[in-house]
PAKETOR-520712 format. One line per field, with one value per residue (C-alpha): chain; residue number from 1; x, y, z. Coordinates in nm, 2 decimals. Each point is the difference from the previous one (the first is absolute). Layout:
N
kette <- c(A|...)
nr <- c(NUM|...)
x <- c(X|...)
y <- c(Y|...)
z <- c(Z|...)
***
This chain:
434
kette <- c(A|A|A|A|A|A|A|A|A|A|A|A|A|A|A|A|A|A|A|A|A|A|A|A|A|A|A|A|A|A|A|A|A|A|A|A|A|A|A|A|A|A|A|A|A|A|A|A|A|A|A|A|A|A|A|A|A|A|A|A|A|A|A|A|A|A|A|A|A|A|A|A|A|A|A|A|A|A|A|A|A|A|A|A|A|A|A|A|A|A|A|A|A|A|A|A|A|A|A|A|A|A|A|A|A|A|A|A|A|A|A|A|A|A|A|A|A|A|A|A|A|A|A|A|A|A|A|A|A|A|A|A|A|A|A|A|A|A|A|A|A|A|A|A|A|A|A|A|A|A|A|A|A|A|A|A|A|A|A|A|A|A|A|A|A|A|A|A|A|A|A|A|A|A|A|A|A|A|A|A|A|A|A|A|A|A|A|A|A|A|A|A|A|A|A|A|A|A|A|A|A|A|A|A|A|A|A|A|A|A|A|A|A|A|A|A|A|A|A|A|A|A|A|A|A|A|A|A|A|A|A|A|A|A|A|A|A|A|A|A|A|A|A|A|A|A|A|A|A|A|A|A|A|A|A|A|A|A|A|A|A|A|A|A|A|A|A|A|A|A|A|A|A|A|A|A|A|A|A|A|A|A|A|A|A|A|A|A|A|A|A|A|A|A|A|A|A|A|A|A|A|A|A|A|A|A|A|A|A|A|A|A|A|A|A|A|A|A|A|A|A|A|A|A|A|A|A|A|A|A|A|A|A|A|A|A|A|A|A|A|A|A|A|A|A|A|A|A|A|A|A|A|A|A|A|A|A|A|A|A|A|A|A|A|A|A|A|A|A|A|A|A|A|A|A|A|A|A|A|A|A|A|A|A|A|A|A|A|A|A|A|A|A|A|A|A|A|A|A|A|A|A|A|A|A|A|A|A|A|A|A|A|A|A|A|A|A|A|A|A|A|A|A|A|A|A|A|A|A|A|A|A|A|A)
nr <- c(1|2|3|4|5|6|7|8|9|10|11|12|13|14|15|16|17|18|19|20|21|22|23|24|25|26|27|28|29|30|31|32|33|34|35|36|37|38|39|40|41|42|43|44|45|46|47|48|49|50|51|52|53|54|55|56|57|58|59|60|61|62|63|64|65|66|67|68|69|70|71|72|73|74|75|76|77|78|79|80|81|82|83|84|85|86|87|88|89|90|91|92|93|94|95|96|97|98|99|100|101|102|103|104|105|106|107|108|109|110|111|112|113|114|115|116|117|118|119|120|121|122|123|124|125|126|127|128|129|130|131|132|133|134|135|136|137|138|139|140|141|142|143|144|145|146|147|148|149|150|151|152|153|154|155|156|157|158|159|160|161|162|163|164|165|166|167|168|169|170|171|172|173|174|175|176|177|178|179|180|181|182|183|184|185|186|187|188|189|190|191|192|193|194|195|196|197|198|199|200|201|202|203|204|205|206|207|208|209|210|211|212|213|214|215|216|217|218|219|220|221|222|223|224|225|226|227|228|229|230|231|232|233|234|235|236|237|238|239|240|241|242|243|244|245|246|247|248|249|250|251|252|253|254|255|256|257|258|259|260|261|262|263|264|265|266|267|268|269|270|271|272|273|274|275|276|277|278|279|280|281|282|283|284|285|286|287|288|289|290|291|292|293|294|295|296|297|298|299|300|301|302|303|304|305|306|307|308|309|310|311|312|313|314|315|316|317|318|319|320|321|322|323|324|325|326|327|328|329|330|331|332|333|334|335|336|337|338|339|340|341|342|343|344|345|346|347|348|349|350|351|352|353|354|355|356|357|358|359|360|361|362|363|364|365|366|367|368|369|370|371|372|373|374|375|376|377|378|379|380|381|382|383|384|385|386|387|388|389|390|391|392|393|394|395|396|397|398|399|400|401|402|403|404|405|406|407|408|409|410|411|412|413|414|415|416|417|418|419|420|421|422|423|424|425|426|427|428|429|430|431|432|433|434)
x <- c(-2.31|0.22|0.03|-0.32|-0.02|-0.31|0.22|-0.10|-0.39|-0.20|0.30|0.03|0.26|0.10|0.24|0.19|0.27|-0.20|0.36|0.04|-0.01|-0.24|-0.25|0.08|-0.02|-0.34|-0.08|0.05|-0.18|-0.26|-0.02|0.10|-0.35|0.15|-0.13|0.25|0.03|0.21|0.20|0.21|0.05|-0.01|-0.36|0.09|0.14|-0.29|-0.21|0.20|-0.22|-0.31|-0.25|0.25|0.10|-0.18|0.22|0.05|0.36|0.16|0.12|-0.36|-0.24|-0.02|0.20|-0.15|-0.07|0.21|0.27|0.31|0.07|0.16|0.25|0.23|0.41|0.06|-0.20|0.22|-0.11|0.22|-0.16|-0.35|-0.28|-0.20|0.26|-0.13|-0.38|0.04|0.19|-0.29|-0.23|0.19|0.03|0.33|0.15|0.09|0.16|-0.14|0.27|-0.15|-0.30|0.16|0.11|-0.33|-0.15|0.31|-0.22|-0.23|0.21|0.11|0.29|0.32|0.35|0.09|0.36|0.03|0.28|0.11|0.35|0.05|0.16|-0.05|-0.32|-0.16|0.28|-0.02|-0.37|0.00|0.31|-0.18|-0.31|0.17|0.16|-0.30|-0.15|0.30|-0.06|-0.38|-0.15|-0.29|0.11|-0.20|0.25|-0.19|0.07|0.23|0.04|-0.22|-0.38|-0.18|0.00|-0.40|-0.04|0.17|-0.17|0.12|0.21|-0.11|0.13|0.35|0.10|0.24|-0.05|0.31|-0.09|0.24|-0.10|0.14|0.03|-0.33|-0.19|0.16|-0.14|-0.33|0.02|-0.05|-0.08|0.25|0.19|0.17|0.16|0.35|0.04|0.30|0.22|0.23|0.16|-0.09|0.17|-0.17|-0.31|-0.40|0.17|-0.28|-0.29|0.20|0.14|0.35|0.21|-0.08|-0.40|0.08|0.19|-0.25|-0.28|0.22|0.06|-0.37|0.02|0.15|-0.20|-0.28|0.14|-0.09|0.29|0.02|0.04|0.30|0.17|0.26|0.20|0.29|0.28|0.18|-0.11|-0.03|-0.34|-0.09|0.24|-0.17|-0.33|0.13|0.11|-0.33|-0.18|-0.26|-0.07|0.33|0.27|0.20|0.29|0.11|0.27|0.09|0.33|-0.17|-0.06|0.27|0.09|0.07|-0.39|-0.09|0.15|-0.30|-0.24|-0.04|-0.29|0.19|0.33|0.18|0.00|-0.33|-0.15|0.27|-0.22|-0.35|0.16|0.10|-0.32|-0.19|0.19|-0.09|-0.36|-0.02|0.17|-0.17|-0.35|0.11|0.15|0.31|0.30|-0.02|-0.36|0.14|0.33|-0.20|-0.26|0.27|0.21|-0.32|-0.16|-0.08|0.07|-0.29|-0.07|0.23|0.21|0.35|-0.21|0.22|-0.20|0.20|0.35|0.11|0.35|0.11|-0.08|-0.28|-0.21|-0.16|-0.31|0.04|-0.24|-0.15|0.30|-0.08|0.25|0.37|-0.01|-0.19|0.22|0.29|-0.06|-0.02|0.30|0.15|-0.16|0.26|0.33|0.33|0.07|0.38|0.03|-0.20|-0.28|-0.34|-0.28|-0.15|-0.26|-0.30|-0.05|-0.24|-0.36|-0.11|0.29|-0.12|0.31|0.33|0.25|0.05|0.22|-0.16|0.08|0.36|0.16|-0.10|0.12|0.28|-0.23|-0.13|0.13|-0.21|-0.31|-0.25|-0.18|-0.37|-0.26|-0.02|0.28|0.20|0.21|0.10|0.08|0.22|0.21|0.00|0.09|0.29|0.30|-0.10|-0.11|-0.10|-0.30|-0.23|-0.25|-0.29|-0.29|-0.23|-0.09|-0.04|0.31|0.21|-0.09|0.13|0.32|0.02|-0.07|0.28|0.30|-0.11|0.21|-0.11|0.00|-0.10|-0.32|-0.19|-0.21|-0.31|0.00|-0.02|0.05|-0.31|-0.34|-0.20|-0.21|0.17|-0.04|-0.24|-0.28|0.13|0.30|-0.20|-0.03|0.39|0.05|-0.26|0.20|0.34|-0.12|-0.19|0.36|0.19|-0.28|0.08|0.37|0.17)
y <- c(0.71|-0.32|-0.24|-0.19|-0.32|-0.18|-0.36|0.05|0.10|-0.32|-0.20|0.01|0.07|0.00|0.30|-0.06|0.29|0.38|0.23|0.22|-0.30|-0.15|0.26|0.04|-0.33|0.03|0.33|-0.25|-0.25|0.18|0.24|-0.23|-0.24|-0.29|-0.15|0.16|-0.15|0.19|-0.02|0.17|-0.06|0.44|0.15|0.29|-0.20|-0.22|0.33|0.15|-0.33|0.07|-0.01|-0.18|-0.32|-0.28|0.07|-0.40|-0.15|-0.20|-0.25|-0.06|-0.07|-0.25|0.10|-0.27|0.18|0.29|0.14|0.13|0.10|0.28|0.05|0.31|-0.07|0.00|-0.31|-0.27|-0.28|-0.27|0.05|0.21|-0.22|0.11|-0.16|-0.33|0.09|0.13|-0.31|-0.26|0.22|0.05|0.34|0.12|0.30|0.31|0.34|0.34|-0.02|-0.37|0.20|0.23|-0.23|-0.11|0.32|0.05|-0.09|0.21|0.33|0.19|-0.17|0.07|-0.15|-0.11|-0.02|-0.17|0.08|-0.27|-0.02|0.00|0.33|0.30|-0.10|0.32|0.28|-0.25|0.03|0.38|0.04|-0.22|0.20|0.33|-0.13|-0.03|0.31|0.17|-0.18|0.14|-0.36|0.00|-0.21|-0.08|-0.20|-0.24|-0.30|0.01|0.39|0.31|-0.08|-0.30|-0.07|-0.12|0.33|0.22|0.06|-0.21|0.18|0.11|-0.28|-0.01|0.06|-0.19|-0.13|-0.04|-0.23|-0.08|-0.35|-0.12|-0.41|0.03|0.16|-0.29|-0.25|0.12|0.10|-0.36|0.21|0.36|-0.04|0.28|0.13|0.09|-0.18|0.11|-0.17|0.21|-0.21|-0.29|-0.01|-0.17|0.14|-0.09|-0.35|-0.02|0.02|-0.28|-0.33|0.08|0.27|-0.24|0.07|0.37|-0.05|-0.19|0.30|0.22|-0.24|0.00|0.32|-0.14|-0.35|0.24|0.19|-0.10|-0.09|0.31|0.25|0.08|-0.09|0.26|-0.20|0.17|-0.29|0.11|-0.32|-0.34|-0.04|0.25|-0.16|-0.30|0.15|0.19|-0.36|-0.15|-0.04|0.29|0.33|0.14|0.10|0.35|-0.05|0.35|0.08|0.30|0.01|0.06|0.35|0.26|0.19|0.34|-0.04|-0.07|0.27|0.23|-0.20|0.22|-0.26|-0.29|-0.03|-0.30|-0.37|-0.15|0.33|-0.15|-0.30|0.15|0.26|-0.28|-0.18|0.26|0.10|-0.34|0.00|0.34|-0.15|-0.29|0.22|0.18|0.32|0.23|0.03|0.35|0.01|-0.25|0.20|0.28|-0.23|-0.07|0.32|0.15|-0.28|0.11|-0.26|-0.15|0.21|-0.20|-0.20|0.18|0.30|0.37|0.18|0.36|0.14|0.24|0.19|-0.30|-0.23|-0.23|-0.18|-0.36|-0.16|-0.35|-0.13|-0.30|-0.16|-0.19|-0.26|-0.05|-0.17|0.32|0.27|-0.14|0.07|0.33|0.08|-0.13|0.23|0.27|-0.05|0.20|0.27|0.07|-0.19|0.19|-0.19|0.23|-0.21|0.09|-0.32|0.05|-0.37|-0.20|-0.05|-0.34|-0.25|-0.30|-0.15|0.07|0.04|0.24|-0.29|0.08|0.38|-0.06|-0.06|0.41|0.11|0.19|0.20|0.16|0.32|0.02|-0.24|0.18|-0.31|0.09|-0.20|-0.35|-0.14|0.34|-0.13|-0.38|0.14|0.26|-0.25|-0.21|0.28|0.19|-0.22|0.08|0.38|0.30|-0.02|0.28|-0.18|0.23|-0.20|0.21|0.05|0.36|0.06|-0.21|0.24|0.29|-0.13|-0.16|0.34|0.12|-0.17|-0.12|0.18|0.11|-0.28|-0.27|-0.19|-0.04|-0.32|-0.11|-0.43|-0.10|-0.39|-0.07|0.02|0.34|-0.11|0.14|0.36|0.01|-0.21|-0.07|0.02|0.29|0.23|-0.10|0.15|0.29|0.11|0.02|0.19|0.27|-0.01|0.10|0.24|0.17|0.07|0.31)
z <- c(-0.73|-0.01|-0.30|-0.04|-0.19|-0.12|0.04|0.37|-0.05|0.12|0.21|0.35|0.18|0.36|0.11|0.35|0.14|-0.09|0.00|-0.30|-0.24|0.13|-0.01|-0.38|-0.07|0.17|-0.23|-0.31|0.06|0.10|-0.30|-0.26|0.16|0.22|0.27|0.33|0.35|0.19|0.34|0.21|0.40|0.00|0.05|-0.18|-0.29|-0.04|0.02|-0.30|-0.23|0.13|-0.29|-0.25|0.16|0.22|0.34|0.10|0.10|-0.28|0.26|0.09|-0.27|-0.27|-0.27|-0.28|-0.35|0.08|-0.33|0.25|0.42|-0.07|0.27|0.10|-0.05|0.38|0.10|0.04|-0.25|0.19|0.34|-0.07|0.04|-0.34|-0.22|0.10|0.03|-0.36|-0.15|0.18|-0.20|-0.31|-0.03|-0.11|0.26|-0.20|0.03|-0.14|-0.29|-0.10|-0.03|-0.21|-0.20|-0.08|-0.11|-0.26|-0.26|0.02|0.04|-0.24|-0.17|0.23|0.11|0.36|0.19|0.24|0.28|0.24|0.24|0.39|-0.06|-0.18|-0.12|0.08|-0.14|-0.38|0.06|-0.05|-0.21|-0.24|0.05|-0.04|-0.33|-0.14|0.10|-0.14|-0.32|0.00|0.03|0.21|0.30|0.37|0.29|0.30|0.08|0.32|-0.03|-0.05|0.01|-0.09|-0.40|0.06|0.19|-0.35|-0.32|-0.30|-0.24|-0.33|-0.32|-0.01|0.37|0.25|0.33|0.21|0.29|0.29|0.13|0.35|-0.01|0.20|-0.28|-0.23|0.20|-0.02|-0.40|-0.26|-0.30|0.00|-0.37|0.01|-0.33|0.17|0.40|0.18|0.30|0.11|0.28|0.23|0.39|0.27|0.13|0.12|0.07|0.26|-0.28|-0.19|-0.01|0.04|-0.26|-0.28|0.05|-0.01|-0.31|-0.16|0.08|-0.17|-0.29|-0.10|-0.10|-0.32|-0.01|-0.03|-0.36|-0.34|-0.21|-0.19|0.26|0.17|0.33|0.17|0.23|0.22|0.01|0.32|0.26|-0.06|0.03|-0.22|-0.29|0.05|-0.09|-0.33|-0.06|-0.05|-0.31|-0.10|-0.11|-0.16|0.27|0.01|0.23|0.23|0.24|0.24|-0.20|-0.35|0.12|-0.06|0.34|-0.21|-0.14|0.37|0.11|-0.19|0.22|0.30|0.15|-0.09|0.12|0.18|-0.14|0.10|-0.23|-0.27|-0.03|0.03|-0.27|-0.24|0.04|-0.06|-0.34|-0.09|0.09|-0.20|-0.33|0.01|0.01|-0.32|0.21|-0.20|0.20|-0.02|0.22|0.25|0.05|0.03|0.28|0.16|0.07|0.12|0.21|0.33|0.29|0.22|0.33|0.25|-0.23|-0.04|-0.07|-0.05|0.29|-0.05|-0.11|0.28|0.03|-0.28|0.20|-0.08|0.21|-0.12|0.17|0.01|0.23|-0.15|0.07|0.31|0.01|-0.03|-0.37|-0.11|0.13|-0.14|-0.40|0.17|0.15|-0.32|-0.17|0.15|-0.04|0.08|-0.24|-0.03|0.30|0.24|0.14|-0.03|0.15|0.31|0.07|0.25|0.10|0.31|0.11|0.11|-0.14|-0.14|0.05|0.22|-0.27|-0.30|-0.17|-0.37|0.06|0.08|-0.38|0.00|0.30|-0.17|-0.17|0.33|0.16|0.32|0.13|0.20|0.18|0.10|0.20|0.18|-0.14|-0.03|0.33|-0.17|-0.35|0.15|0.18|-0.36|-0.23|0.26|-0.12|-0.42|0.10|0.13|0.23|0.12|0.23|-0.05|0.15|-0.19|-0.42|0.00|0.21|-0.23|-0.29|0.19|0.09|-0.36|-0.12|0.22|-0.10|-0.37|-0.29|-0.35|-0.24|0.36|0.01|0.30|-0.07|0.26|-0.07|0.35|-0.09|0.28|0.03|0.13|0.29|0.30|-0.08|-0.31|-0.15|-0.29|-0.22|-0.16|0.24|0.06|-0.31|0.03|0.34|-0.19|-0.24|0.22|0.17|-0.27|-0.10|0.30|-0.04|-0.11)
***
C-alpha cells in the first residue's frame, strides 16, 4: 500500500518525471487526498496515473496556490526550465524524501539514518540496514537504493529507516532531520549539476543543517572537505577513520574486505552504537553481511579459487579499492583482474599504486586493445577481447588460494546494456566452469 499521510489530504501538488518514484509519490498523494497533476513526456507513463492525477505539464500551467512541484532526482535544477516557473510562482521544488519528511509525524514513532558520500553510499546503505535487521529492529531502506520509501509500508513504532540520499535528493529535501546522518566521503563529482566542487559540497553539507541539535552526526574525516563539515556547529559529531578498524577483525568479513569496506565498516559500527545496537549484534551483522549483487560481490569458490563480481565498478577510481583489496600472500601475487568495456578515460593512473597486487590482467572489450598496451610493462597480459573467454583462461592458470576479480574500471556499453548484465554474464561464466 505505500505510507499514506493525512498532512497531504487537501493540498495540491504538481508531480513532474513518473519513474518508480514518481509513480509512488503519485500513489501518496493520491491516497492520503491531495490534489495530483502529473507529467511525464512517456505515453505509457502518463497512462500508469490515469484516474489519480490531472495529466497537464508542470512547465505549462499556472502553478499559483500550489503546496510543492515535486520533481524526480535526475532533472537538472540548474538548467531545467521548472525550477524557474516554480520560483515566479512560489512554490518550493521538492523530492519524494521531502515528502517523507513531511508525513513523519504522522507515522508511527520511528528513527531515520541518513547515508550521504560520493562513494560507498550504497554498500553503508545496506550494511547499516542489515545491522539492524540482525539486531531484530524492524527496518525498510529507499531513498537512492531498493524501492521507493513512499512506495513501502511504514514500519510498526519503534522501527528504523536507513535512507541513502545522493546530493540530488538533498537538494530537493528542506525538512529530512534525521536522528543519525552519515558522510562518508566527498571527491569531486555532478560538478555539471553544481556551481563548482564547493556547490557539491555544500548539497552534501545540508544533510547536517537539516538535524536537530540532539541527534547525532557520523562524519568520516578522511578529505578535506569532509573535515570541514564535521567542523561546523550542530548536532553532536562522531569522528571515524578506515584505520580505526582492526585488519584481524576484518579479516571475518568475507563481504567486506579492502580499505574503502574499512571505512563503510567503521561507519557503520558507529551508526549502530549510536542507535543503541550491542557490539555483540553488530559483530555478528557484520561477519554475516552479504555484499550487493555487483559490488565486490563472492560469486562462487571453485578448485580454491574464488571468483569476485565487481561490476559496478565502472571507472578507474572504483576499481582501484579493489585491487587493493588483494594483496600478495607470502609474496606470491594471486589476483587475476578482468578489466575493459567502454573507457571513460585513457589511463588507469588510480589503479597503478596496486599493480603489484596483480598476477595476470585479462583485458576485455573496446578498450581491451589500449589497456593492454598500458598494463604490459607492470604485468602479465592475456588480451582476451571477450568476458566469458577471460574466465576460462583465468580459470586456467589461477591457483588455490588466487582471486579472479571482474572490476573492469569502464563502463558496459559496448557489449552489454548495463553494468548489470556485465555482472550477470560473469557470473553465468563461472557458473559454467568445472
Amino acid at each position: 500500500m505505500g505510507i499514506v499521510s493525512g498532512v497531504f489530504a487537501g493540498r495540491k501538488y504538481a508531480v513532474l518525471g513518473l519513474a518508480r518514484s514518481g509513480l509512488a509519490t503519485v500513489e501518496c498523494l493520491a491516497a492520503s487526498g491531495a490534489d495530483v497533476v502529473a507529467w511525464d513526456s512517456r505515453d505509457e507513463a502518463r497512462a500508469a496515473v490515469a484516474g489519480k492525477a490531472e495529466l497537464a505539464d508542470p512547465t505549462e500551467i499556472d502553478l499559483q496556490g500550489f503546496d510543492g512541484v515535486v520533481v524526480s532526482p535526475g532533472v537538472p535544477l540548474n538548467k531545467h526550465p521548472i525550477a524557474m516557473h516554480a520560483r515566479l510562482a512560489g512554490v518550493p521544488v521538492i523530492g519524494d524524501i521531502e515528502l517523507f519528511a513531511l508525513a513523519r509525524p504522522t507515522l508511527p514513532r520511528h528513527r531515520v539514518v541518513g547515508i550521504t558520500g560520493t562513494n560507498g553510499k550504497s554498500t553503508t546503505t545496506a550494511l547499516v540496514h542489515h545491522i539492524i535487521e540482525t539486531a531484530g529492529i524492524p527496518t525498510r531502506m529507499g531513498g537512492n537504493i531498493g524501492l521507493p520509501i513512499l512506495g513501502q509500508d511504514p514500519l510498526p513504532e519503534g522501527g528504523i529507516y536507513v535512507l541513502e540520499l545522493s546530493s540530488y535528493q538533498i537538494d530537493l529535501t528542506q525538512s529530512l532531520d534525521c536522528d543519525v546522518a552519515v558522510l562518508l566521503n566527498i571527491t569531486p563529482d555532478h560538478l555539471d549539476r553544481y556551481n563548482g566542487f564547493a556547490g557539491y559540497v555544500a548539497s552534501k553539507a545540508r544533510l547536517f543543517a537539516m538535524q536537530s541539535a540532539d541527534h547525532v552526526a557520523v562524519i568520516a574525516i578522511e578529505d578535506e572537505p569532509s573535515r570541514s563539515i564535521a567542523a561546523q556547529p550542530g548536532a553532536p559529531r562522531v569522528e571515524v577513520k578506515a584505520a580505526d578498524i582492526d585488519p584481524a577483525a576484518q579479516a571475518g568479513w568475507p563481504s567486506l574486505q579492502g580499505p574503502h569496506n574499512a571505512q563503510n565498516a567503521a561507519v557503520a559500527i558507529a551508526v549502530a552504537r549510536a542507535l543503541g545496537i550491542d557490539e555483540a549484534t553488530i559483530g555478528q551483522g557484520l561477519q554475516s553481511y552479504a555484499s550487493l549483487p555487483h559490488r565486490m560481490q563472492r560469486v562462487r569458490e571453485l578448485n580454491g579459487v574464488l571468483y569476485v563480481n565487481d561490476s559496478k565498478a565502472t571507472n578507474a577510481a572504483s576499481t582501484a579499492p579493489a585491487l587493493a583489496a588483494y594483496p600478495p600472500v607470502d609474496g606470491r601475487k594471486r589476483l587475476h583482474w578482468i578489466v575493459g568495456g567502454l573507457a571513460k578515460t585513457d589511463n588507469l593512473d588510480e589503479c597503478a599504486p596496486w599493480f603489484g597486487h596483480v598476477a595476470q590482467a585479462y583485458t576485455i572489450g573496446e578498450a581491451g586493445p589500449m589497456f593492454a598496451e598500458l598494463l604490459r610493462p607492470a604485468m602479465a597480459v592475456d588480451d582476451s577481447e571477450m568476458l566469458s573467454a577471460a574466465v576460462r583462461r583465468a580459470a586456467r592458470v589461477a591457483q588455490p588460494g588466487d582471486v579472479v576479480l571482474l572490476s573492469p574500471a569502464c563502463a558496459s556499453f559496448d557489449q552489454f546494456r548495463d553494468f548489470e548484465a556485465r555482472g550477470d554474464a560473469f557470473a553465468a561464466a563461472v557458473a559454467a566452469l568445472e
